[in-house]
N, C-alpha and C positions, 0 to 999 in steps of 0.2 A: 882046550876045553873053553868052550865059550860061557859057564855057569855052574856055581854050584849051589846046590839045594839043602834048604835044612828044613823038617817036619820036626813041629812043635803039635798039640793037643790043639789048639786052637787058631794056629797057623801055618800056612807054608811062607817058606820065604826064598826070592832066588835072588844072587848075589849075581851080576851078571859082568863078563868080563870085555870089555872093548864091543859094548852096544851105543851106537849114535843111533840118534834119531834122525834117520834120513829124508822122512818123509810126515808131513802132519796134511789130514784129509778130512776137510770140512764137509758135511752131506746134510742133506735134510732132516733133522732133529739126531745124530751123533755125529761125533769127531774121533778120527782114526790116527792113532801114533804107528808107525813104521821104524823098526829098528834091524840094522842090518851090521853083517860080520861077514869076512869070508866063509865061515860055516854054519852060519846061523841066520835067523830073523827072527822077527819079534811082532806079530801085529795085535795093538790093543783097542780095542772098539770103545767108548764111550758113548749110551743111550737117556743117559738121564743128568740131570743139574748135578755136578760135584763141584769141590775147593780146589784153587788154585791156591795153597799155603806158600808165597813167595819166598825166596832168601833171607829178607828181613822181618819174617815171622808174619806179616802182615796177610791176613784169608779174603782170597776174593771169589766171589760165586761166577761159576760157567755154566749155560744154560745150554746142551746143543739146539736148542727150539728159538735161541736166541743168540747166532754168530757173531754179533758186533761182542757177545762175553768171552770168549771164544779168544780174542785178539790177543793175552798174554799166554798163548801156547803157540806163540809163533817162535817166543825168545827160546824155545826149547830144541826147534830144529838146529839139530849139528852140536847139540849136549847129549854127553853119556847119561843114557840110564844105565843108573846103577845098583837100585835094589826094585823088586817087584815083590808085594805082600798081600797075599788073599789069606783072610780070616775065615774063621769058622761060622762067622754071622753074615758072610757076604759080602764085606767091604772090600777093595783095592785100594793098598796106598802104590805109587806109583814113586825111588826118590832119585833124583835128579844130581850131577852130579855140579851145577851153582847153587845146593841146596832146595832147590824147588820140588817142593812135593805134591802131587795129585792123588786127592782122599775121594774116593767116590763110595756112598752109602749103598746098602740092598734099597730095590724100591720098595713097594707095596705090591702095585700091578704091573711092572714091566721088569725085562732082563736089561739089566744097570750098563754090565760091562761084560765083553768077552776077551779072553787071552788066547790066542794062537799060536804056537811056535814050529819053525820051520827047520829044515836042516838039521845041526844039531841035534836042535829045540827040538824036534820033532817028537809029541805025544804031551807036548808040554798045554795043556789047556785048560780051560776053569772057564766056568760063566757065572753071571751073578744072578740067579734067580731069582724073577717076580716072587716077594715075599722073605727073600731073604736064605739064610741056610747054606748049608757048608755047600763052595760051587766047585769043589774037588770029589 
């Protein structure tokens, strides 16, 4: 098993088992995480500004419309994600397993973040919709 899932009222949460981040993909205004298992993957889209909350508690802003912020999600290729969290309001927390966590808000007007899962994962997805609101 590459994941187990637990549904709360206002969140889902996946605990994910032997996911590296293979691959981080920088594009014009989002940034793509890659996670891969022999049975599974993992691809998480970011479309809008979120937190990069580091190890030592300290929050740094990532702009994908602005790559040079961008540069502390390189320290993440070849670290276990270990938990994935969509909320009932929209947010992704994303956590890391050197404690690095990725918070990404609902927007206003644009789709924030998408989750795709593969293998496995497969039917595993949520988007963060313009405006907010449960993206399961």
């Amino acid at each position: 098993m590459s994941a187990t899932f637990e549904e709360h009222s206002d969140r889902h949460v996946w605990t994910l088992h032997d996911h590296r981040v293979t691959q981080l993909v920088v594009e014009l205004g989002a940034a793509r995480l890659v996670t891969w298992t022999l049975h599974a993957s993992l691809d998480v889209r970011l479309g809008v500004p979120f937190v990069v909350r580091q190890a030592d508690g300290d929050d740094r802003p990532a702009d994908p419309d602005e790559p040079e912020q961008l540069a502390p999600l390189l320290t993440l290729v070849g670290r276990w994600l270990e938990t994935l969290t969509a909320t009932a309001d929209g947010a992704l927390v994303l956590a890391f397993s050197d404690g690095t966590e990725l918070r990404i808000a609902a927007d206003p007007r644009y789709e924030a973040w998408q989750v795709q899962g593969g293998g496995a994962l497969e039917g595993l997805a949520y988007v963060g919709r313009p405006g907010g609101g449960t993206p399961w």
